[in-house]
DRENKE-838372 format. One line per 10 residues: their letters; for each residue x, y, z of N, C-alpha, C, O. Coordinates in steps of 0.05 Angstrom, whole numbers. Atoms other than C-alpha are relative to their C-alpha. Layout:
BEGIN
a> X,Y,Z,X,Y,Z,X,Y,Z,X,Y,Z | ...
end
This chain:
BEGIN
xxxxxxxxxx> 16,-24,0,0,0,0,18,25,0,39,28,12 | -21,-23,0,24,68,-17,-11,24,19,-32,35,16 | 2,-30,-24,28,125,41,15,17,-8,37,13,-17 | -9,-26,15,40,195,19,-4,16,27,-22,11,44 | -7,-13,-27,62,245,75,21,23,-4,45,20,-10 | -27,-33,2,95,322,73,25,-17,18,22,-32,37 | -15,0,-9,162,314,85,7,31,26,2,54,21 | -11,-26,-23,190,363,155,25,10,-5,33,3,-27 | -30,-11,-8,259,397,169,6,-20,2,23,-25,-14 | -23,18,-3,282,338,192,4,-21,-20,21,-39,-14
xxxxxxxxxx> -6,14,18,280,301,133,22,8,-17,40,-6,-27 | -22,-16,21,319,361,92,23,-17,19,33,-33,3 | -27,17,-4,382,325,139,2,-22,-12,25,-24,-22 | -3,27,6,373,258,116,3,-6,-29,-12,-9,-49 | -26,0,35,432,251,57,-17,-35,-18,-15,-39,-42 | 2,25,-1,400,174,55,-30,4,-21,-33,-4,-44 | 30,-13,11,324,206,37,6,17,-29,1,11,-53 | -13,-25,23,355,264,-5,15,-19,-29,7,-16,-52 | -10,23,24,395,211,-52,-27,-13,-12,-31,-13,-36 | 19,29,5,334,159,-54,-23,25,-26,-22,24,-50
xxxxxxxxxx> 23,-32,13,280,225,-83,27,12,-22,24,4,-45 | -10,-3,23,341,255,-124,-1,-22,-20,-11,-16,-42 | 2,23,26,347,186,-165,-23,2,-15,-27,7,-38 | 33,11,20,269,170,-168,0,40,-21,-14,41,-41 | 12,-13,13,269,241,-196,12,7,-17,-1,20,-34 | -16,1,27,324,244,-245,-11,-14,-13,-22,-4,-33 | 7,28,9,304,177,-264,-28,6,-24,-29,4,-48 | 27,-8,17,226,202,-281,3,10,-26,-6,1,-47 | 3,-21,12,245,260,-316,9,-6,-26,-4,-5,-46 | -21,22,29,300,225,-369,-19,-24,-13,-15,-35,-34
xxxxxxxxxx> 19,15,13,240,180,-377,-15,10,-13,-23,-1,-34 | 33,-18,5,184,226,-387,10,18,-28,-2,16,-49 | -1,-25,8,222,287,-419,26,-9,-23,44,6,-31 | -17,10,17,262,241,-466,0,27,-21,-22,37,-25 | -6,-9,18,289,290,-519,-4,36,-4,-7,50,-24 | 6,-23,-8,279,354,-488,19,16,14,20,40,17 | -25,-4,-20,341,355,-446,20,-9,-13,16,-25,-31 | -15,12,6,404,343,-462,16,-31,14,21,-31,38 | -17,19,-7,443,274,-452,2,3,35,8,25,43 | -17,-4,-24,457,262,-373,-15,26,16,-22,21,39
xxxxxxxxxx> 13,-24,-15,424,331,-350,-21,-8,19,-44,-14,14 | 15,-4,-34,401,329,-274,-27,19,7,-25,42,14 | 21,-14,-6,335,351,-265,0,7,31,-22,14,40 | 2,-12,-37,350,368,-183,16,-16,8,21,-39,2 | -29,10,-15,406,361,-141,-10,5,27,-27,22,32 | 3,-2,-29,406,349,-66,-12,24,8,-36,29,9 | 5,-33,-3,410,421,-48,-25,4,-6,-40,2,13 | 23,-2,8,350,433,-87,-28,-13,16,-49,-1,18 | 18,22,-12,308,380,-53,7,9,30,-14,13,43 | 4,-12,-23,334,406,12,-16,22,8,-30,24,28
xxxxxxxxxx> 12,-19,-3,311,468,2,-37,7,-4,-48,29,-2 | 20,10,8,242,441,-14,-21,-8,21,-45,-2,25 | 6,15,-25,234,400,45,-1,13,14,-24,18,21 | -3,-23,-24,253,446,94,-20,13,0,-29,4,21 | 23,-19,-3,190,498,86,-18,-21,-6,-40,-11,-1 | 20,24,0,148,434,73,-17,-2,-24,-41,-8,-25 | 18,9,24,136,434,0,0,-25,-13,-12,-26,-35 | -3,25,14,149,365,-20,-1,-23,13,12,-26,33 | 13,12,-24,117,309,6,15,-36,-17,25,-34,-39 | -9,21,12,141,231,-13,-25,-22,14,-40,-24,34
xxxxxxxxxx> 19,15,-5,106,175,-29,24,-27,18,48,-28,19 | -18,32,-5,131,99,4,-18,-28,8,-39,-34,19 | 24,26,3,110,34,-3,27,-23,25,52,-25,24 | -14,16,-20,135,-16,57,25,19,14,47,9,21 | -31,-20,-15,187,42,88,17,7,-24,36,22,-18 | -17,-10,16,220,53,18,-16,16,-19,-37,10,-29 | 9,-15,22,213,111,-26,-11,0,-23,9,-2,-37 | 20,2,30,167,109,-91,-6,15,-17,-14,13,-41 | 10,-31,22,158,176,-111,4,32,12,21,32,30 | 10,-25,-9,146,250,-93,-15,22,-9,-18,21,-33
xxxxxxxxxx> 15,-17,20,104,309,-110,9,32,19,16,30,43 | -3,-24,-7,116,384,-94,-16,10,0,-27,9,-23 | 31,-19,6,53,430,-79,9,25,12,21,23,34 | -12,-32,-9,72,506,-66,-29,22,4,-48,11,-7 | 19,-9,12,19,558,-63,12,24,-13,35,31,-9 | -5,-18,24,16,614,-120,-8,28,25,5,44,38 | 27,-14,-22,-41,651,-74,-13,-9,19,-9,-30,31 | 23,14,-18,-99,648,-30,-12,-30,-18,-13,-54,-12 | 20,15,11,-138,617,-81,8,-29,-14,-5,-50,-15 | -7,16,16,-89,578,-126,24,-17,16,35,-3,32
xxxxxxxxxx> -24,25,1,-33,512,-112,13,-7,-22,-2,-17,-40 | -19,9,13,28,498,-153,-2,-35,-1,0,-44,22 | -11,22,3,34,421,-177,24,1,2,31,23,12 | -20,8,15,99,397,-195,29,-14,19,34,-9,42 | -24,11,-3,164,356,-189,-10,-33,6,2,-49,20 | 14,22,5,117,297,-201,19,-22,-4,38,-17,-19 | -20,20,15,155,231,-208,1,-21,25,2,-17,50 | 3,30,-12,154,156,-186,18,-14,-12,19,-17,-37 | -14,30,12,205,99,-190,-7,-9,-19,-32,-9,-23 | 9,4,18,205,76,-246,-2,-32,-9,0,-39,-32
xxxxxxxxxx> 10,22,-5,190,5,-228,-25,-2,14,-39,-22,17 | 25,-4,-12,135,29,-192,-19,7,-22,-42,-2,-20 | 23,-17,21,99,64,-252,-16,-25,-6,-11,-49,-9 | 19,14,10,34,43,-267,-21,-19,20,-42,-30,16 | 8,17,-22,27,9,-199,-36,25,24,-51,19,42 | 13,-15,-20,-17,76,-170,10,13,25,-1,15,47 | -24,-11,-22,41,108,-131,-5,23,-13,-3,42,2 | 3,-33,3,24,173,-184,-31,4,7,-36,26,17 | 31,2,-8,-52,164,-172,-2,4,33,-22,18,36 | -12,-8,-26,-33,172,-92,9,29,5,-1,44,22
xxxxxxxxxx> -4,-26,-5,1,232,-99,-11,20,-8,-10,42,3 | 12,-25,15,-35,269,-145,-28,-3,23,-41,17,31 | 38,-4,-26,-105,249,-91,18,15,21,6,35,30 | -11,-16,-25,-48,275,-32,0,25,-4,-2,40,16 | -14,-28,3,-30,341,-70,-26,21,0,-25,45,4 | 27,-15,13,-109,357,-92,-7,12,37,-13,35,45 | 18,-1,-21,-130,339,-18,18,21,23,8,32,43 | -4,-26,-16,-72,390,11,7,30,-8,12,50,5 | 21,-29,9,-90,444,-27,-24,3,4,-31,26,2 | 23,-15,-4,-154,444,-12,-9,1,26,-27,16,34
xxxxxxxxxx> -13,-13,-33,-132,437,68,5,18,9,0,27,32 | -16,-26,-8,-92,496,54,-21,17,-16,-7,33,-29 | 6,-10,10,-151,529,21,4,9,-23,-8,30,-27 | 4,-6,31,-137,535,-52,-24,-15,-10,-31,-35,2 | 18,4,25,-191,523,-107,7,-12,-20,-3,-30,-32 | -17,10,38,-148,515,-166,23,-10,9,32,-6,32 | -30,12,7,-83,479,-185,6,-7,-29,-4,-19,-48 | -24,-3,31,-27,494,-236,10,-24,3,14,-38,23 | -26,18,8,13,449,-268,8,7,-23,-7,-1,-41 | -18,-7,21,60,477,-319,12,-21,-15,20,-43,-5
xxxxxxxxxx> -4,33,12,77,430,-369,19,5,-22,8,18,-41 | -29,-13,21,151,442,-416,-7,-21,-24,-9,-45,-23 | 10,14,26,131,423,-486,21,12,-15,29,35,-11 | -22,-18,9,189,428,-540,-10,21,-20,-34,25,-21 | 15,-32,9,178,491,-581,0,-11,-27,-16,2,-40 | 16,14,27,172,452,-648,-7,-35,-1,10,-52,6 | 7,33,2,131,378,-661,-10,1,34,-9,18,52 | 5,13,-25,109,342,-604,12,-20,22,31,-35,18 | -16,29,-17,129,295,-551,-21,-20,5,-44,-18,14 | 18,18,-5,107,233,-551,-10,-3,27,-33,-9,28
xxxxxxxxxx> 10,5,-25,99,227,-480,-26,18,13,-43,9,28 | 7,-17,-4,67,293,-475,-27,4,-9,-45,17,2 | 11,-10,28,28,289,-541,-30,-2,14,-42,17,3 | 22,8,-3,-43,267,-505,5,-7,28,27,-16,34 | 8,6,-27,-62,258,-436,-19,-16,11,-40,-15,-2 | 17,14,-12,-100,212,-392,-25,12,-7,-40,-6,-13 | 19,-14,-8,-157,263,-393,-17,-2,-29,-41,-3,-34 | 10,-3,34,-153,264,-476,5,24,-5,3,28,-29 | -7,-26,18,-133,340,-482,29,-5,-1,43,-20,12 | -25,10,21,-73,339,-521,21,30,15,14,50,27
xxxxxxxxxx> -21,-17,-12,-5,379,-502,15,7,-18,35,-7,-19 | -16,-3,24,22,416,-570,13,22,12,10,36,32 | -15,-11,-9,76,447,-576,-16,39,0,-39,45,-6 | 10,-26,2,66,527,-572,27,18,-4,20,41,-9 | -26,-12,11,136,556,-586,8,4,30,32,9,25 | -1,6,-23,144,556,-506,-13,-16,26,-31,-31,17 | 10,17,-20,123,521,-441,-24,5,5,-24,24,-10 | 22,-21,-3,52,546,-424,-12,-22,24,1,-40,35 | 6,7,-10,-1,523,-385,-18,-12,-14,-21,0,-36 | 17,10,6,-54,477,-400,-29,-6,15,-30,-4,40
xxxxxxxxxx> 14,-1,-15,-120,466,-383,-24,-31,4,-34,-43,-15 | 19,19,7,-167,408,-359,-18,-2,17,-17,8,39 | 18,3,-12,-228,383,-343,-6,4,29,14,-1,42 | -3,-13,-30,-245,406,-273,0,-26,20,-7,-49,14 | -8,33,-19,-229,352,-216,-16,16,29,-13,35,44 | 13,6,-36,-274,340,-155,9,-26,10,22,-44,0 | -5,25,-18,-272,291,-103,-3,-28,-13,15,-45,-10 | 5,21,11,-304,237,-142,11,-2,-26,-1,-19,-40 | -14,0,20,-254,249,-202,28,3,-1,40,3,-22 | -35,-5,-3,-181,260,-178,12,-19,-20,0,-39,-28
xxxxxxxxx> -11,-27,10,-134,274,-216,-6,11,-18,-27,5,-30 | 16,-14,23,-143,316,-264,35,9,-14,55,15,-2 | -23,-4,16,-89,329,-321,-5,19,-20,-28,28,-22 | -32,-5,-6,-49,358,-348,0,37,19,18,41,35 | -9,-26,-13,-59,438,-321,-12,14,22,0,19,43 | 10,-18,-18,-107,476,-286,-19,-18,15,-33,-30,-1 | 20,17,-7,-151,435,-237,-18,24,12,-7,46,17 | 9,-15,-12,-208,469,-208,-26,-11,21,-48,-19,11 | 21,15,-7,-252,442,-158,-23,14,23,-42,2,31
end
């Protein structure tokens, strides 16, 4: 079973945690964002992830005491929540370790009173990505000559998650 839980301060110490979440999230990203990045390029370094943890934006998922995933929720405003830094082991995928976080991230934004939630979504600026090209939801993710936002179907309780951009519930 997968348990999803904000990371505290005292996690940002733990070099053991900080490694296990850097991998799964290099790992994602070189999966996901094939051909978008160059060769080898680190989507977040320790540091980064410390600095994350510490004010309590990034929460991890874990299945039996080991790491599986994480998700980042920030707020913009009163009204609105930041997605992002989405990403699961990638032996886990498919298992409902991203279906977990995305129900954790909806349900603490709307704890912390937001309405809406962003998710910014880097599309390359000509053609498509396959990974990108279509979404669970069915609205499609073209390119636009920059990153933009996207928008989908509105997500309530009895519909989590909602993809790829703006949720509104």
């Amino acid at each position: 079973m997968v348990a999803v839980a904000l990371l505290d301060g005292e996690a940002a110490a733990d070099g053991g945690l900080l490694a296990a979440l850097r991998e799964i999230v290099n790992e994602a990203y070189a999966r996901g964002e094939v051909g978008l990045w160059r060769e080898g390029t680190e989507r977040i370094a320790d540091q980064d992830l410390r600095a994350l943890v510490g004010p309590g934006q990034l929460a991890a998922a874990r299945e039996d005491g080991r790491v599986v995933g994480c998700v980042r929720v920030t707020s913009l405003g009163p009204r609105t929540a930041e997605l992002g830094l989405l990403a699961v082991a990638g032996e886990r995928a498919g298992a409902g370790v991203g279906r977990a976080l995305m129900a954790f991230a909806h349900g603490l934004a709307r704890e912390r009173g937001h309405a809406a939630m962003r998710l910014t979504l880097l599309v390359p600026r000509e053609g498509s990505h396959p990974f990108k090209a279509a979404s669970p939801s069915g609205t499609a993710a073209r390119a636009t000559g920059s990153s933009g936002a996207r928008t989908s179907p509105p997500c309530t309780p009895s519909r989590p998650p909602c993809w790829p951009s703006r949720a509104t519930w």
